[in-house]
PAVEX-643788 format. One record per residue: residue number from 1; residue in three letters; chain; x, y, z of N, C-alpha, C, O, CB in turn. Coordinates in Angstrom, 2 decimals. Atoms other than C-alpha are relative to their C-alpha. Glycine has a CB too. Example, Ala and Ser with C-alpha at 12.3 -4.5 7.8 and 13.67 -1.06 7.14 Angstrom:
<nodes>
NODE resi resn chain     n.x     n.y     n.z    ca.x    ca.y    ca.z     c.x     c.y     c.z     o.x     o.y     o.z    cb.x    cb.y    cb.z
NODE    1  ala     A    0.89   -1.19    0.00   12.30   -4.50    7.80    0.90    1.20    0.00    1.94    1.18    0.66   -0.99    0.03    1.25
NODE    2  ser     A   -0.82   -1.19   -0.06   13.67   -1.06    7.14   -0.77    1.09    0.73   -0.26    2.20    0.90    0.41    0.46   -1.42
</nodes>
This chain:
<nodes>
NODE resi resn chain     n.x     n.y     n.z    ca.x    ca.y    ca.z     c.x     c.y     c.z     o.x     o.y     o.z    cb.x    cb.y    cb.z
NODE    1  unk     A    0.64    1.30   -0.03  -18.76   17.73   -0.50    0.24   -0.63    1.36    1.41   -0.80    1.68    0.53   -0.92   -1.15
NODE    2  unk     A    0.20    0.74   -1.21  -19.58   16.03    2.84    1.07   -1.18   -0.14    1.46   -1.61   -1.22   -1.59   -0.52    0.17
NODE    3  unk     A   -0.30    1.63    0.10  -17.78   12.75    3.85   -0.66   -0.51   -0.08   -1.71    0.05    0.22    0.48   -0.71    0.71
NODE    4  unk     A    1.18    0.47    0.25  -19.76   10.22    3.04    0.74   -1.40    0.34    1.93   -1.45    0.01   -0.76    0.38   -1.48
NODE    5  unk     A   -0.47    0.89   -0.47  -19.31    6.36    4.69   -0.04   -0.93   -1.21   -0.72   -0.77   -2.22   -0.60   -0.32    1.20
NODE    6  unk     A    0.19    1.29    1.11  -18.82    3.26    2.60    0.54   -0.99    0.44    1.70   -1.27    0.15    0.59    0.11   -1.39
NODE    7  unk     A   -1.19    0.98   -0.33  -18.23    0.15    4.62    0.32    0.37    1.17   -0.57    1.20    1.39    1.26   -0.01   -0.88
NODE    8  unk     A   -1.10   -0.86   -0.77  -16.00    1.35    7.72    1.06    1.00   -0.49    2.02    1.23    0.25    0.75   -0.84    0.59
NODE    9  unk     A   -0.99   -0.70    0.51  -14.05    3.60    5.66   -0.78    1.06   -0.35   -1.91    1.07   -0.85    0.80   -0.61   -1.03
NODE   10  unk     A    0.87   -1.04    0.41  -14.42    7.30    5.44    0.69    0.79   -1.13    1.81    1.31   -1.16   -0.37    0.90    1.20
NODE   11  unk     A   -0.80   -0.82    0.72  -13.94    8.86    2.66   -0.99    1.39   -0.53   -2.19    1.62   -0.47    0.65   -0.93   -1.24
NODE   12  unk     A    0.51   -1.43    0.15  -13.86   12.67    1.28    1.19    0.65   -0.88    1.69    0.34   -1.96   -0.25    0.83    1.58
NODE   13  unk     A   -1.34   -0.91    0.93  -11.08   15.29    0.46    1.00   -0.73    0.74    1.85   -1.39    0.14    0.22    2.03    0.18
NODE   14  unk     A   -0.92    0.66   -0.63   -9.21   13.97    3.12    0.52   -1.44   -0.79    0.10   -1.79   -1.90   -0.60   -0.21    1.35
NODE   15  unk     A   -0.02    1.09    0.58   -7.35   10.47    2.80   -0.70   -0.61    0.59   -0.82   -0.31    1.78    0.97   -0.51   -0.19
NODE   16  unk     A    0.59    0.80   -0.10   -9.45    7.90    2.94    0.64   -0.85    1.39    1.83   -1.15    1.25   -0.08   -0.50   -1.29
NODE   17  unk     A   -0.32    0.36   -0.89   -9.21    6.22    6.70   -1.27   -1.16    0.35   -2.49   -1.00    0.48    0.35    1.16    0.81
NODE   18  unk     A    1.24    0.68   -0.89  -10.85    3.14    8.02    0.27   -0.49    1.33    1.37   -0.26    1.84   -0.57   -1.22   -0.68
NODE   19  unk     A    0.50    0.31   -1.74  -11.67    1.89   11.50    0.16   -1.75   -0.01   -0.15   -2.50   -0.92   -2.13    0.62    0.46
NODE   20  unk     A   -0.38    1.55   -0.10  -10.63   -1.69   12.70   -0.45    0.04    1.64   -0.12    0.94    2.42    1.95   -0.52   -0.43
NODE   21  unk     A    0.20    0.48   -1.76  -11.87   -3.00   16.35    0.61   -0.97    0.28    0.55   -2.13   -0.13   -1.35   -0.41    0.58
NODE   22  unk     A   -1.16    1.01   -1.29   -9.42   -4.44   18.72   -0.32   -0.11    1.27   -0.84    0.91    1.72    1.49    0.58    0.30
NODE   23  unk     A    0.11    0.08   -1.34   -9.73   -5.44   22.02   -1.35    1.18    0.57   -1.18    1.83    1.60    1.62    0.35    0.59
NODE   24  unk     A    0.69   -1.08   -0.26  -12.89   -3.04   22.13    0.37    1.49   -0.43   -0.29    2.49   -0.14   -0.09   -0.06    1.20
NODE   25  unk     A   -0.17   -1.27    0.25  -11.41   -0.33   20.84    0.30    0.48   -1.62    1.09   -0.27   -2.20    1.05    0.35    0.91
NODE   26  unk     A   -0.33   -0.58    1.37  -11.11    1.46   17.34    0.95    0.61   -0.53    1.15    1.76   -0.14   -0.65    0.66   -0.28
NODE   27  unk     A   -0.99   -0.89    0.42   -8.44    2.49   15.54    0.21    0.31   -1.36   -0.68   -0.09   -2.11    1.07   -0.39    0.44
NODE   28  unk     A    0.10   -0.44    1.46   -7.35    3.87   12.17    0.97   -0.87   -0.72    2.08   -1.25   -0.32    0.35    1.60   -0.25
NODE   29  unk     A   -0.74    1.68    0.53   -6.36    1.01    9.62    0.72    1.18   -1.55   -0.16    1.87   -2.07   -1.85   -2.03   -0.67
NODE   30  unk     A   -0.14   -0.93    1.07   -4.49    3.23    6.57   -0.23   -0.65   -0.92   -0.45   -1.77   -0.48    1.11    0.66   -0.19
NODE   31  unk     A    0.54    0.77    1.40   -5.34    1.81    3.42    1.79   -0.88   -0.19    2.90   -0.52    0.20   -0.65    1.55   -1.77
NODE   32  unk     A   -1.36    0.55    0.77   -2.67   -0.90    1.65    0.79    0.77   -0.90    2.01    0.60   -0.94   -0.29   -1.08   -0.81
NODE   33  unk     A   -0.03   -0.30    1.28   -2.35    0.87   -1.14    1.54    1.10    0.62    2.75    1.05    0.39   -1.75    0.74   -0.81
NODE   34  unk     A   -1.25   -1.49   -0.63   -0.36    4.30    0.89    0.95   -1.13    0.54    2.08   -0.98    0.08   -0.70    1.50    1.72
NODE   35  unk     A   -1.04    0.83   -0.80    1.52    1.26    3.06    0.86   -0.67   -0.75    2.02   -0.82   -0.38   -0.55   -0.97    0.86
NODE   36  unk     A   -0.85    0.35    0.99    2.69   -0.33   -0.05    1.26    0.90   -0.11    2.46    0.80    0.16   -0.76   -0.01   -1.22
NODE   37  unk     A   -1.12   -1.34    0.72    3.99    3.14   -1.58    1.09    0.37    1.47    2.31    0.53    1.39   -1.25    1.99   -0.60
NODE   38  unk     A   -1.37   -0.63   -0.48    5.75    4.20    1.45    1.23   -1.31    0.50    2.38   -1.00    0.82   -0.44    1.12    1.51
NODE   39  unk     A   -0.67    1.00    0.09    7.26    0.68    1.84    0.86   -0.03   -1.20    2.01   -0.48   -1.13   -0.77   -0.97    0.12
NODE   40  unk     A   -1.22    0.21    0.80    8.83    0.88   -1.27    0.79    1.46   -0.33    1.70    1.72   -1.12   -0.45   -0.76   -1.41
NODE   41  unk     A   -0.86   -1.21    0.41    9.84    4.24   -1.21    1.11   -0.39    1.46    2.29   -0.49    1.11   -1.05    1.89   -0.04
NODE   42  unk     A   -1.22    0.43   -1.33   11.98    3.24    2.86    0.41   -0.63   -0.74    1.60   -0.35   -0.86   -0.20   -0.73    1.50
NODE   43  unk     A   -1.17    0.91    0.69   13.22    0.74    0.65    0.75    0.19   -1.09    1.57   -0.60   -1.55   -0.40   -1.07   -0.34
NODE   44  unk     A   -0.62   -0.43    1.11   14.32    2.37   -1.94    1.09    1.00    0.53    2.28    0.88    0.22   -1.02    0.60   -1.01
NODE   45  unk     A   -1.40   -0.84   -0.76   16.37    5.15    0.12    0.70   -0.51    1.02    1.72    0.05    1.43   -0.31    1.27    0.62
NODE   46  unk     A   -1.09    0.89   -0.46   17.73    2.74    2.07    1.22   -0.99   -1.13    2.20   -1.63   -0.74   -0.89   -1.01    0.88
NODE   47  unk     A   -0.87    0.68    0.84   19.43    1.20   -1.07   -0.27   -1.49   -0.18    0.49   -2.37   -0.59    1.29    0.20    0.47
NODE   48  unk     A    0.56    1.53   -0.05   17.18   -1.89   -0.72   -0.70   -0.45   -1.26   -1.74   -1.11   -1.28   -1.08   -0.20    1.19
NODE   49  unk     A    0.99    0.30    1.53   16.22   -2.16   -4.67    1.18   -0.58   -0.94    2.41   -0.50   -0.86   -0.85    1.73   -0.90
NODE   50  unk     A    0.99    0.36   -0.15   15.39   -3.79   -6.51   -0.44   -0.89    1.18    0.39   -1.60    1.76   -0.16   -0.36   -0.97
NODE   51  unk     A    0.23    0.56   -1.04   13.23   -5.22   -3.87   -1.36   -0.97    0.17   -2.35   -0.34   -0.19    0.08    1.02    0.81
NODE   52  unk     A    1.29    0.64    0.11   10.27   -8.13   -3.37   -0.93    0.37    0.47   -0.94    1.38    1.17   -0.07   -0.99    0.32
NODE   53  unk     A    0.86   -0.57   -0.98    7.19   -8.06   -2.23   -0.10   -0.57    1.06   -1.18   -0.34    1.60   -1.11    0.17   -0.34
NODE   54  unk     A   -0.04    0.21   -1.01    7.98   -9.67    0.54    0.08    0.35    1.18   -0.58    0.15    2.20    0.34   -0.34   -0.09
NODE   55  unk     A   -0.11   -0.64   -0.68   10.18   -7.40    1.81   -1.12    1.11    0.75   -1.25    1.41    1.94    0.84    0.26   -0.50
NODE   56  unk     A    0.46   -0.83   -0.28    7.63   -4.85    1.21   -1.08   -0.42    1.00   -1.23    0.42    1.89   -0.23    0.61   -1.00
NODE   57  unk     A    0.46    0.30   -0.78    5.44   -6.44    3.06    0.25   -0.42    1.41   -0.72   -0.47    2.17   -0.34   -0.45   -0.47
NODE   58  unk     A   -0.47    0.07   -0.80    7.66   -7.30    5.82    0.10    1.35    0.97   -0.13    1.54    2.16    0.88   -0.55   -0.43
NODE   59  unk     A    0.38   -1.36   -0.57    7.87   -3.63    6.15   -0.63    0.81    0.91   -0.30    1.62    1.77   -0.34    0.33   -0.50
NODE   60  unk     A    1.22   -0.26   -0.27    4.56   -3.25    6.69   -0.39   -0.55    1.41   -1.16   -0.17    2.29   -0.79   -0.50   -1.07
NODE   61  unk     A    0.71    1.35   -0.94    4.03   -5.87    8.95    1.22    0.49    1.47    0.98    0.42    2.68    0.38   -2.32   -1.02
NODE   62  unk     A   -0.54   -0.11   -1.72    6.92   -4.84   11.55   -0.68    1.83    0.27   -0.20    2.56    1.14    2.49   -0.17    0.23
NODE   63  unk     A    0.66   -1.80   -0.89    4.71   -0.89   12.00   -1.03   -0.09    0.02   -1.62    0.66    0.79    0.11    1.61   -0.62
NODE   64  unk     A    1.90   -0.05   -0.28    0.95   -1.90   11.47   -0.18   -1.43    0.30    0.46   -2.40   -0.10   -1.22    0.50   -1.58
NODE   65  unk     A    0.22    1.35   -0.52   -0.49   -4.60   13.10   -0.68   -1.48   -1.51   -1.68   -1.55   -2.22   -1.40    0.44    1.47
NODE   66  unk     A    0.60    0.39    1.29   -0.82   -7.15   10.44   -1.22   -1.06   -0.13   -1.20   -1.73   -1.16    1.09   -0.52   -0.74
NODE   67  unk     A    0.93    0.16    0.32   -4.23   -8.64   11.07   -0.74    0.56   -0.63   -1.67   -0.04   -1.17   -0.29   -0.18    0.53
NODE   68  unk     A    0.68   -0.70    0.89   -5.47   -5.80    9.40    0.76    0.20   -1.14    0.24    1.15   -1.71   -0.45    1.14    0.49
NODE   69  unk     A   -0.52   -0.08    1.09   -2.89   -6.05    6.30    0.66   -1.44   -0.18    1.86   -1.68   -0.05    0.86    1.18   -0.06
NODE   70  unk     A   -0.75    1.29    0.09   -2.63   -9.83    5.67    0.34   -0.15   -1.51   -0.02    0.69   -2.33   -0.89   -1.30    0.58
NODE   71  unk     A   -0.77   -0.12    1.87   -0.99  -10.70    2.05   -1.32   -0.53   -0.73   -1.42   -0.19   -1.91    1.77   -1.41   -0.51
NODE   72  unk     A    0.89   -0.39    1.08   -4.33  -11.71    0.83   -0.71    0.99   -0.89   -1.02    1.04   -2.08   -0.55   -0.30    0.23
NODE   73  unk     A    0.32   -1.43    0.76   -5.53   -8.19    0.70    1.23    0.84   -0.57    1.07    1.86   -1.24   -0.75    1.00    1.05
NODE   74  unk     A   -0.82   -0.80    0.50   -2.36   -7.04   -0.06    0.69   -0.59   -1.18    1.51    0.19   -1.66    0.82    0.43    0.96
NODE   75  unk     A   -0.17    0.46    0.85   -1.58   -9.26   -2.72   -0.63    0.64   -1.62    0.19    0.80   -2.53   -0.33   -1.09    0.49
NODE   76  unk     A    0.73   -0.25    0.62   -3.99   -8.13   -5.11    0.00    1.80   -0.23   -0.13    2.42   -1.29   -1.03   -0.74    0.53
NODE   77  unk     A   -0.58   -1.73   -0.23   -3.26   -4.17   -4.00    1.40    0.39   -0.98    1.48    1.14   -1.95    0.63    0.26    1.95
NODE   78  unk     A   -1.25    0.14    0.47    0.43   -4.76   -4.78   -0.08   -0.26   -1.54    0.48    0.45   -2.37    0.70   -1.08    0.76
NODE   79  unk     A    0.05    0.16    1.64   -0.46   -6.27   -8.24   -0.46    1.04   -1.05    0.12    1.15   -2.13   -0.86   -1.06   -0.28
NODE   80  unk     A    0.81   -1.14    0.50   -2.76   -3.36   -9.46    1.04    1.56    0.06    0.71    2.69   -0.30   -1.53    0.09    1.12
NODE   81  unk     A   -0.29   -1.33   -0.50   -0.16   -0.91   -8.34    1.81   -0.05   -1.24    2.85    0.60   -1.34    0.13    0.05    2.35
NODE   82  unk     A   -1.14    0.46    0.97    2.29   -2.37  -11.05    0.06    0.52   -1.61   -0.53   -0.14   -2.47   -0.11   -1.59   -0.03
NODE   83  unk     A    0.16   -0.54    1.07    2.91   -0.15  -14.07    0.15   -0.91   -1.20   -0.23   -0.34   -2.22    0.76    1.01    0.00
NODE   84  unk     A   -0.50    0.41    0.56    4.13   -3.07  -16.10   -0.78   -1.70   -0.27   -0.58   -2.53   -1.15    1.21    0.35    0.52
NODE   85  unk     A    0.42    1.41   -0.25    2.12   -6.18  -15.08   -1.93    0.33   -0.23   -2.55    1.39   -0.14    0.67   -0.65    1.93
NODE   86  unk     A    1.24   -0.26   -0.05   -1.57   -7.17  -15.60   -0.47   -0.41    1.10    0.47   -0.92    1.71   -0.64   -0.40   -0.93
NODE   87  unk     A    0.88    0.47   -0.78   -4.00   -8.12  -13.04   -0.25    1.03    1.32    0.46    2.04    1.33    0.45   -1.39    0.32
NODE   88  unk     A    0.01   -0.42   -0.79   -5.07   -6.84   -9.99   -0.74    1.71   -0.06   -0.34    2.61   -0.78    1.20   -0.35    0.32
NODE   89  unk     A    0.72   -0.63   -0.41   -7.58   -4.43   -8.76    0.32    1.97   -0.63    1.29    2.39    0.00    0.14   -0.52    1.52
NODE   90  unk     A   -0.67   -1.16    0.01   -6.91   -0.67   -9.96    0.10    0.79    1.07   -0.81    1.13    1.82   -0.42    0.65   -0.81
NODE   91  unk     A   -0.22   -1.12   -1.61   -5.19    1.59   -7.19    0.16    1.18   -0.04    0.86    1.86   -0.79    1.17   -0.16    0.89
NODE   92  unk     A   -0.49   -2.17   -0.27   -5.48    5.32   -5.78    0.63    0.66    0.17    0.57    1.88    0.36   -0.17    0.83    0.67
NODE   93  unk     A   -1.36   -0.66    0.25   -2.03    5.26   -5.92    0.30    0.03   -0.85    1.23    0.77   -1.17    0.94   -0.26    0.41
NODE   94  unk     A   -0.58    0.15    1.71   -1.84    4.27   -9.43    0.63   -0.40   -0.23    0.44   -1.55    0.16    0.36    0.68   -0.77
NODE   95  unk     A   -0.72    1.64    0.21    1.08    2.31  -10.72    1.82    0.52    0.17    2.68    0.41   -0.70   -0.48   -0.92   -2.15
NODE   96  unk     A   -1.43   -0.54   -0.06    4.47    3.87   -9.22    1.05   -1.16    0.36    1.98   -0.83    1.09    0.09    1.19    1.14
NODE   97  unk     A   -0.61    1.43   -0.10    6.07   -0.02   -9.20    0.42   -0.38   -1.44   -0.50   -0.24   -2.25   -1.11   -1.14    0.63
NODE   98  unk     A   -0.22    0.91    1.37    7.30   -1.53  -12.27    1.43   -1.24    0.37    2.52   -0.93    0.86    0.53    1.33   -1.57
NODE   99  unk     A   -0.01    0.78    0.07    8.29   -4.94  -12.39    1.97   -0.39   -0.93    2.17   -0.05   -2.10   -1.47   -0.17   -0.44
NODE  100  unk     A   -1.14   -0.56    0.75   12.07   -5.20  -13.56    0.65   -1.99   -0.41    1.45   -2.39   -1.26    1.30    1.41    1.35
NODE  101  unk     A   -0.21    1.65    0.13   12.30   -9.44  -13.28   -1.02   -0.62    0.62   -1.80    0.11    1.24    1.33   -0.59    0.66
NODE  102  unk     A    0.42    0.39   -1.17   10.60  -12.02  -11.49   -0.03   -0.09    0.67    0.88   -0.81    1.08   -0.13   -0.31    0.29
NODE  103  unk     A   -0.04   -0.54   -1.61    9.70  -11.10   -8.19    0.83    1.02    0.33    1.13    1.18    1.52    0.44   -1.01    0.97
NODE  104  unk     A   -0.96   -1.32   -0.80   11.89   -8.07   -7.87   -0.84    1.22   -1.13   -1.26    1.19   -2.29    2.44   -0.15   -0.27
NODE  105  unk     A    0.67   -1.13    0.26   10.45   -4.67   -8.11    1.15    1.48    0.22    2.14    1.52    0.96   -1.36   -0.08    1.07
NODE  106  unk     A   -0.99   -1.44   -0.66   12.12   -0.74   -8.03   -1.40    0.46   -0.15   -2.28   -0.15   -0.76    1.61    1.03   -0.99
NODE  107  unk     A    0.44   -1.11    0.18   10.13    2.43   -7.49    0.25    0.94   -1.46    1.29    1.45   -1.89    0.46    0.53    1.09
NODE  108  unk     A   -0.41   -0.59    1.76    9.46    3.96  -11.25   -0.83    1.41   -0.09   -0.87    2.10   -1.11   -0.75   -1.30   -1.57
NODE  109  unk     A    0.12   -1.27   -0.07    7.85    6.96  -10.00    0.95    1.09    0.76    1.41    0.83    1.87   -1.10    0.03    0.41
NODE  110  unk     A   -0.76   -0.56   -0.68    9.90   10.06   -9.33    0.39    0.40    1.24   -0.56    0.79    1.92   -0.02    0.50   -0.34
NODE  111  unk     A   -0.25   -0.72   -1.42   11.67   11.23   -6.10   -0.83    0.51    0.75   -1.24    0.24    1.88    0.71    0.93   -0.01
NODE  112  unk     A    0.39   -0.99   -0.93   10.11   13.92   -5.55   -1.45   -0.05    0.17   -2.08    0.68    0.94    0.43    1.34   -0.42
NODE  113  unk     A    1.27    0.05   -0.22    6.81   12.78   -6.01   -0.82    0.03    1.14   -0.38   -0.48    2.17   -0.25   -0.79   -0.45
NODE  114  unk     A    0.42   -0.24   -1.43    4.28   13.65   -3.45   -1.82   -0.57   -0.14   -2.67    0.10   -0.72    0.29    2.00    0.49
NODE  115  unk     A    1.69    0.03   -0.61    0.58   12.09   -2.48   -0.40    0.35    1.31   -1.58    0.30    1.62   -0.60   -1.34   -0.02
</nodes>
C-alpha cells in the first residue's frame, strides 16, 4: 500500500511523520501520542513515578520544540491514552497510562513492550 497524505502528515507502514515550517524550512514534527509514551517510559526508569502530566510534558518540551506540542493538543492526546479514565480522543498508542490518583499517573503497560 502506497503512502498516502492526509493533512501534512504522512502516513503508511512506516510511523506516521508530519512536517512543520520554521524559519522556511521543514522539519519532522513526531506525533504526541509516541512523545507522550516515551516521556513516561524516561520517567518511569528514572524512578520518577508516579508522575503528572506536567512533568510529562515538561519532558517533551525541553527535546521538541514546543510550538509544535503545546498542552492544548496534548491535553486531549494524554487523556485518550489513559486506560482508566474517560474522555479524550482514541490513540495509536492505545492506553499504556492508568490513572492511580488525581493527577498522578504510572506506566501500566509492560517493560518490555515495544512500538
Amino acid at each position: 500500500r502506497p503512502l498516502r497524505r492526509a493533512g501534512r502528515c504522512r502516513l503508511g507502514y512506516r510511523a506516521p511523520t508530519c512536517t512543520a515550517s520554521g524559519g522556511g524550512v521543514d522539519r519532522e514534527v513526531q506525533e504526541n501520542w509516541r512523545l507522550i509514551l516515551a516521556a513516561a517510559r524516561a520517567l518511569t526508569a528514572a524512578g520518577q513515578t508516579p508522575f503528572t502530566r506536567q512533568q510529562v510534558y515538561e519532558w517533551i518540551w525541553e527535546r521538541h520544540q514546543r510550538s509544535d506540542h503545546e498542552r492544548p493538543s496534548l491535553d486531549p492526546t494524554f487523556q485518550g491514552m489513559i486506560s482508566n479514565a474517560t474522555g479524550g480522543p482514541a490513540s495509536a498508542g492505545g492506553t499504556p497510562l492508568q490513572r492511580i490518583r488525581r493527577g498522578l499517573y504510572v506506566l501500566a503497560e509492560p517493560s518490555g513492550a515495544a512500538r
